[in-house]
C-alpha positions as CSV (number, residue, x, y, z in Angstrom):
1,X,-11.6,-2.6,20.4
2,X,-12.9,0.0,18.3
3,X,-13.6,-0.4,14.4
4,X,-11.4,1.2,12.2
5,X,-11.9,1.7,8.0
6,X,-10.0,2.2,5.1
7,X,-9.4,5.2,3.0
8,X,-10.9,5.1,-0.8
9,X,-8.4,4.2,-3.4
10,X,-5.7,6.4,-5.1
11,X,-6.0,5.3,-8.9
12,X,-7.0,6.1,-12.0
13,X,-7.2,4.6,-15.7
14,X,-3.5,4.6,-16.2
15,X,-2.7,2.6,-13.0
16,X,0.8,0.2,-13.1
17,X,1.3,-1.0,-10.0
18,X,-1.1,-0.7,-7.3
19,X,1.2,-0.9,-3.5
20,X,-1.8,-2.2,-1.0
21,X,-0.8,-1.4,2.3
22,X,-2.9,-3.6,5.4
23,X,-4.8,-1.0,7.1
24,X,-4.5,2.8,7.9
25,X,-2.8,3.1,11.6
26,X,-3.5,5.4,14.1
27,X,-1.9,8.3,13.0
28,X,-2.9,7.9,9.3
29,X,-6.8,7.5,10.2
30,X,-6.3,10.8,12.6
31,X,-4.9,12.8,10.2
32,X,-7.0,11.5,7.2
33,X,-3.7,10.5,5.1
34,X,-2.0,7.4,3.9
35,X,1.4,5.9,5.7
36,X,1.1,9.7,8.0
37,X,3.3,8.4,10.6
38,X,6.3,10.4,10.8
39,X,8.5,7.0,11.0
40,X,7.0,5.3,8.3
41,X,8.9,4.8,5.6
42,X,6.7,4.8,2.7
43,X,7.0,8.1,1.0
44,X,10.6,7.6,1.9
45,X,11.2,4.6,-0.2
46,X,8.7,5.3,-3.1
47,X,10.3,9.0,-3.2
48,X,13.9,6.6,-4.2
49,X,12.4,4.2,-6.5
50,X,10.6,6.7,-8.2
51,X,13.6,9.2,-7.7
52,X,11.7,12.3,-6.5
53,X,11.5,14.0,-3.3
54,X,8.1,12.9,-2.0
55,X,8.8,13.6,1.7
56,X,8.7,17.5,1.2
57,X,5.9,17.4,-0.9
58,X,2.3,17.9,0.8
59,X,-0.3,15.0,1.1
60,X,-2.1,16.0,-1.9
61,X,1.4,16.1,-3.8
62,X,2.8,13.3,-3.0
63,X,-0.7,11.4,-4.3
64,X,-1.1,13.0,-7.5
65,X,3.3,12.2,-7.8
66,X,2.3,8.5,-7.3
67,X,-0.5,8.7,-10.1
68,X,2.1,10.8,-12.2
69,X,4.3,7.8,-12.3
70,X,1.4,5.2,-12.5
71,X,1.3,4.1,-9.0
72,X,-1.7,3.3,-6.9
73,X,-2.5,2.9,-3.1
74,X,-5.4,0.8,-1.4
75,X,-5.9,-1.0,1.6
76,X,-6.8,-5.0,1.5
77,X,-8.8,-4.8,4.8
78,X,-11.7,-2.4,4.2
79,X,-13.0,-2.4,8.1
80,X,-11.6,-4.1,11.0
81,X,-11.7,-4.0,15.0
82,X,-8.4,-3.2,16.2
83,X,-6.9,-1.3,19.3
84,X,-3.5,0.5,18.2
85,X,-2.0,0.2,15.4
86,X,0.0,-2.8,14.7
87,X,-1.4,-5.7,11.6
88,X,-1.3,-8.2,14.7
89,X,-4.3,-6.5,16.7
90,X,-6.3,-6.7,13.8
91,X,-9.5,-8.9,14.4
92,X,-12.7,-9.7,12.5
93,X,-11.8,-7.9,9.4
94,X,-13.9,-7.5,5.9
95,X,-11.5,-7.5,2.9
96,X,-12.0,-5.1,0.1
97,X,-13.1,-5.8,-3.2
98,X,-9.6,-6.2,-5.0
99,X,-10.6,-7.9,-7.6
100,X,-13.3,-5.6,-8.5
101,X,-10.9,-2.5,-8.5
102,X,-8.2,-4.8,-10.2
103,X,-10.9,-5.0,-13.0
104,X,-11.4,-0.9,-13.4
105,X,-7.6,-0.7,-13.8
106,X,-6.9,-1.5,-17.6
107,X,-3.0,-1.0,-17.6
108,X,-2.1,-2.4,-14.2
109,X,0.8,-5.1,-14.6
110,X,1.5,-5.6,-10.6
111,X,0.3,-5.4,-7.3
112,X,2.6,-5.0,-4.5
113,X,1.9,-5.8,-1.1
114,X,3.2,-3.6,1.9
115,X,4.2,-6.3,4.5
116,X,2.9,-9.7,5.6
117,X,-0.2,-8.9,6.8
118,X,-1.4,-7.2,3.4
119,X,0.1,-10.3,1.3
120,X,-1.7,-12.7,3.6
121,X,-4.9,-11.2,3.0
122,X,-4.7,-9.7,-0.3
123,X,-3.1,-12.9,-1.6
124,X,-6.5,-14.6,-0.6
125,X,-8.7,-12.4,-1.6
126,X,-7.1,-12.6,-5.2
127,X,-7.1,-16.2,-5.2
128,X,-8.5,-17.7,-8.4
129,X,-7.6,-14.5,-10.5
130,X,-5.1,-16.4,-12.8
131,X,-1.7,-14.7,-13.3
132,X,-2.7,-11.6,-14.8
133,X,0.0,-9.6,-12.5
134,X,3.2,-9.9,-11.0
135,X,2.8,-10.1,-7.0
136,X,5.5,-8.6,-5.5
137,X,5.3,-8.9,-1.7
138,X,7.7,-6.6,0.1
139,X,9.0,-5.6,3.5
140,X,6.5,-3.4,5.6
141,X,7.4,0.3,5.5
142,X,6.0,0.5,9.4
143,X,8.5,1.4,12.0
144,X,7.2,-2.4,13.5
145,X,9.0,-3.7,10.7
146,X,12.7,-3.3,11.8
147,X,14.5,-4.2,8.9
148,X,17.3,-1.3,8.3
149,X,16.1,1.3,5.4
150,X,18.3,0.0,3.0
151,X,17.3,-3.5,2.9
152,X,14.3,-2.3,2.7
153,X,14.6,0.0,-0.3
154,X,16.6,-2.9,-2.1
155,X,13.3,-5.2,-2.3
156,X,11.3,-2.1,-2.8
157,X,13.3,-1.2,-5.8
158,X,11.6,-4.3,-7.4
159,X,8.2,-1.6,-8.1
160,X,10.6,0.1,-10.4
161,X,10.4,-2.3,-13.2
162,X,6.5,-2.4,-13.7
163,X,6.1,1.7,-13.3
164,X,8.1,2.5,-16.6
C-alpha cells in the first residue's frame, strides 16, 4: 500500500460551510485537483445547489466559485496508506486538524461531510467541540456511492441553507 496525502484547504475568512470530503482518490491526487474524477459528482451537485455551471468552468474557477459563494473544501484524513481509491482501503490514517481550521474560520455556520467515511472520522475528530455548527452528513459524490443523481442532489440541497 502506498501513502497517499491530502490537498491544503480551500478557505478563507468568509467561509460558511466547509464540505470535507474523505481523501483525494486516485485520479484527483494524479492530476493535483479536488473530486477530478470525471464520474464524480461533486462539481455536478454543488454547480445545482449553488445554481452555476461549475462543470465547464476550469479547476481554478470552479474553487474561487466555491469561495465566491462561501463554500470551503478539506479533507478529514490528512495521510493515509491506501491502494486504489475507494474510503474502504484506507488504513492507518492521521486525521487533520479540523478543529484548528474550524477555529481560523470566523463565519462558518456548518460543516458537511461528503460520505460515510468523512462523517465517521470527521465526526470524531470534532468530538467535544459543542454545537457550534450544523453537521450535515450527506451521500458521497463518488461513483462508489450508487445512489441515483437526484437523490443525491435532494440531500445535497440541504448546503443551500447555510451558504446564503
Amino acid at each position: 500500500m502506498t501513502t497517499k496525502r491530502c490537498f491544503p484547504p480551500v478557505v478563507d475568512a468568509h467561509t460558511r460551510v466547509l464540505v470535507l470530503g474523505s481523501l483525494p482518490g486516485e485520479v484527483s491526487l494524479a492530476q493535483a485537483q479536488y473530486y477530478a474524477h470525471k464520474q464524480n459528482r461533486f462539481w455536478h451537485l454543488m454547480g445545482d445547489v449553488l445554481d452555476v455551471d461549475l462543470v465547464s468552468l476550469p479547476y481554478e474557477s470552479r474553487l474561487s466559485t466555491l469561495l465566491e459563494h462561501r463554500v470551503g473544501l478539506w479533507d478529514v484524513v490528512a495521510e493515509a496508506r491506501r491502494d486504489g481509491s475507494l474510503d474502504s482501503s484506507i488504513r492507518d490514517h492521521q486525521g487533520n486538524d479540523l478543529p484548528g481550521l474550524i477555529a481560523t474560520l470566523p463565519q462558518l455556520r456548518a460543516i458537511a461531510f461528503n460520505g460515510g467515511t468523512a462523517a465517521k472520522i470527521g465526526e470524531k475528530a470534532l468530538a467535544g467541540q459543542g454545537d457550534r455548527h450544523a453537521i450535515l452528513r450527506l451521500p458521497s459524490s463518488s461513483p462508489a456511492y450508487t445512489l441515483a443523481y437526484a437523490e443525491k442532489l435532494v440531500k445535497w440541497q440541504a448546503v443551500r441553507e447555510w451558504v446564503g
